[in-house]
C-alpha positions as CSV (number, residue, x, y, z in Angstrom):
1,X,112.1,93.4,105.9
2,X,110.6,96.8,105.5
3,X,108.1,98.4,107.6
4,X,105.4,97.5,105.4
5,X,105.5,94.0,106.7
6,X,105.3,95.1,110.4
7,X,101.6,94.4,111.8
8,X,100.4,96.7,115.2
9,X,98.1,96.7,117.6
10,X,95.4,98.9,118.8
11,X,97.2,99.3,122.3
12,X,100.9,100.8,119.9
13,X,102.7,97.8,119.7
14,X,104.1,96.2,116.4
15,X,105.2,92.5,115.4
16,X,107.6,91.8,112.9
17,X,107.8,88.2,111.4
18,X,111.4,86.7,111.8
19,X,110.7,83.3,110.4
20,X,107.6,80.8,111.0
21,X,107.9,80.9,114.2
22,X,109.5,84.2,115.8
23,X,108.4,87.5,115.9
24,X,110.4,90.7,117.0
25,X,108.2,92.8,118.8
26,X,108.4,96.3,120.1
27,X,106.9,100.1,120.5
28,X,105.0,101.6,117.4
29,X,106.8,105.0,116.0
30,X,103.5,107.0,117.6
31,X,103.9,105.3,120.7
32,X,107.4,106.5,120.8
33,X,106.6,110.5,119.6
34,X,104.3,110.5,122.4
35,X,106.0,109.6,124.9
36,X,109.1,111.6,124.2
37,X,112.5,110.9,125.4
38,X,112.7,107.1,126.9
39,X,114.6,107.1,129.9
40,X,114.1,103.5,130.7
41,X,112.4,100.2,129.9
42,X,111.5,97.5,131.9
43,X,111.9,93.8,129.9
44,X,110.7,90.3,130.3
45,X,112.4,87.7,131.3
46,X,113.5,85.2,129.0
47,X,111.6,82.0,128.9
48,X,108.3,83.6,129.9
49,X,105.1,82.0,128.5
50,X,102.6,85.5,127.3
51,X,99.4,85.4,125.9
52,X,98.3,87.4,123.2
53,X,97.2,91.2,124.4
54,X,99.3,90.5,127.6
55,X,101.5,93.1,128.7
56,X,105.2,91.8,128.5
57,X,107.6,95.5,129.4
58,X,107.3,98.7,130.4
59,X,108.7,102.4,129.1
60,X,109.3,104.9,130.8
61,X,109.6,109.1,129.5
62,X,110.1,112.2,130.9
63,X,106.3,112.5,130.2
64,X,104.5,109.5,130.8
65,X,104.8,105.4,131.3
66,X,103.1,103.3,129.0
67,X,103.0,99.0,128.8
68,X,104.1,97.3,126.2
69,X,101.8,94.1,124.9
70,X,102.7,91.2,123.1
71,X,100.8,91.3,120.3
72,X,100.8,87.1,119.7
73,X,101.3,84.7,122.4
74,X,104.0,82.2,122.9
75,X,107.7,82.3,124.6
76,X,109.8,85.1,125.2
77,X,112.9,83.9,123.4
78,X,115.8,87.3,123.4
79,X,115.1,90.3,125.2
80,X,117.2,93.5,123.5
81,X,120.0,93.5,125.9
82,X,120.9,97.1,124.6
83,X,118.0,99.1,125.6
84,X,119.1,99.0,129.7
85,X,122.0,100.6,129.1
86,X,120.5,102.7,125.7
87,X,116.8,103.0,125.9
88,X,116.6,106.0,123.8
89,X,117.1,103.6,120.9
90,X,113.5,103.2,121.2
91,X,113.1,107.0,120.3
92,X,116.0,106.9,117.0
93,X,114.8,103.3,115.4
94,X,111.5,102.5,116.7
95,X,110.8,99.0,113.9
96,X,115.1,98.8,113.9
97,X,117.3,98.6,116.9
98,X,114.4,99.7,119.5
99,X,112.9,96.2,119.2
100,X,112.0,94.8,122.5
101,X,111.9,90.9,122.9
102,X,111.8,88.1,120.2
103,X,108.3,85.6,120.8
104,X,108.2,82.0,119.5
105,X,104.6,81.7,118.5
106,X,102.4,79.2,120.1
107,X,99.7,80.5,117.6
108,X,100.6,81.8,114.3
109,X,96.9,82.4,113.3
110,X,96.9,85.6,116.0
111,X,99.3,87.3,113.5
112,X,95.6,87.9,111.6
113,X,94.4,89.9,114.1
114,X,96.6,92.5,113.8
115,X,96.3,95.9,112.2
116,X,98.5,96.1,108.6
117,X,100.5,99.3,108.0
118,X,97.9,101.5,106.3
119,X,95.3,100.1,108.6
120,X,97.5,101.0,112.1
121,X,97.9,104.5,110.5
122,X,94.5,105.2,109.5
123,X,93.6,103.9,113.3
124,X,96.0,107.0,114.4
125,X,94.4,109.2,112.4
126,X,91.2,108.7,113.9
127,X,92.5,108.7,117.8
128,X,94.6,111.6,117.1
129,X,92.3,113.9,114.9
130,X,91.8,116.8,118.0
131,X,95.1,116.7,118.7
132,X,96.8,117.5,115.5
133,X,94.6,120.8,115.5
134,X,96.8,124.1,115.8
135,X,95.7,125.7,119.2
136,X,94.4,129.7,118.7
């Protein structure tokens, strides 16, 4: 699936459709830039019930700390094992390997609510204007 099928959130994170009824879910690339080198991430638990907008993990940089939200609710089903030993795979293949928990969907529907591609990146463009300005 390519990246144009990912959906985001306002709040940075993305869901990918596995089949009709997982989704991966993880960090947006911006998220990730921002934050610089991850040096750890906190996951949920497997079996976990979340509701949409709820914040399922936690990443940690050198810079900053920033929560994670599931952008549909429904069941944590696989947590990605590798980022405790290798969370800088969150900074090399943010929509790839950085995923951070599969989600069985109790509501499919909330996958409408979410920002397409071109629409997530417009969004940036918009939050990030000032800071994309050379300093003097």
């Amino acid at each position: 699936m390519d990246r144009e099928e990912i959906l985001f959130t306002k709040e940075h994170s993305w869901a990918r459709v596995e089949d009709e009824e997982t989704v991966a879910i993880g960090l947006s690339e911006f998220a990730v830039e921002e934050l610089g080198e991850i040096t750890y991430v906190e996951l949920p638990n497997i079996g976990e019930e979340v509701s949409q907008m709820e914040v399922i993990a936690s990443v940690e940089s050198l810079r900053d700390t920033m929560e994670v939200y599931s952008p549909v609710s429904g069941e944590i089903v696989e947590i990605n094992e590798m980022l405790i030993d290798n969370p800088s795979l969150l900074n090399e293949d943010p929509y790839g390997d950085g995923w951070i928990a599969i989600v069985r969907m109790s509501d499919p529907e909330e996958l409408q609510r979410l920002m397409p591609k071109e629409e997530y990146e417009d969004y940036i463009d918009a939050i990030s204007g000032d800071f994309n300005e050379e300093e003097f």
